[in-house]
C-alpha positions, 0 to 999 in steps of 0.5 A, a space after each residue: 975212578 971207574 965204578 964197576 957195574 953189577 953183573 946183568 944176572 945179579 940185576 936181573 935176580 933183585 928185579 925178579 925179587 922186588 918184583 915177587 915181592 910186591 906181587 906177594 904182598 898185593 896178592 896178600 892185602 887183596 885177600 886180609 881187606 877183599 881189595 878190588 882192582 884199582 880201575 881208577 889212576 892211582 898215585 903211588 908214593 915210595 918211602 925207602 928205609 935209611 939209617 943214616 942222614 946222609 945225602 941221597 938222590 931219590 932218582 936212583 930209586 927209579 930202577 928199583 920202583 919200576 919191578 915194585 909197580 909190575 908186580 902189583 900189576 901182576 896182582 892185578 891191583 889194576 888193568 896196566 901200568 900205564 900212565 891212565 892207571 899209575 902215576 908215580 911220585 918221587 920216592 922219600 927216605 925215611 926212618 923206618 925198617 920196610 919199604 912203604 908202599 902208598 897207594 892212593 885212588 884218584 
């Protein structure tokens, strides 16, 4: 069977929303604990909510992640998003009701 794909402007409007989100919620942490600019690499984990314990493939989280890190390149959390500030681990699912976002300086 074929699966139907989302339209581009319902893409385009989750990315737009994850991205917000995370710039909002960095641009808050930043101010509630006077955070510098991260001017070191920083490895980011990923914790995603789950209900279920169903089987899932933490790759199709990537088109989700990718929004999450520019906005917090947006808040300026560090210079860019390249691999000489951010690296990225594989996403885990937990039990939990947000996603979480660790941030850990090298």
């Amino acid at each position: 069977t074929h699966k139907r794909r989302k339209h581009w402007t319902w893409n385009a409007k989750t990315k737009r929303a994850w991205r917000d989100a995370a710039f909002y919620a960095a641009c808050a942490w930043r101010m509630d604990f006077d955070a510098r600019r991260l001017d070191h690499k920083a490895v980011i984990r990923f914790i995603f909510p789950v209900t279920s314990n169903r089987r899932r493939d933490p790759h199709n989280y990537y088109p989700t992640i990718k929004p999450i890190i520019d906005g917090l390149t947006d808040a300026n959390l560090w210079p860019d998003d390249t691999p000489q500030y951010v690296e990225t681990r594989e996403p885990v699912f937990g039990k939990c009701d947000l996603v979480y976002i660790i941030i850990e300086e090298q």
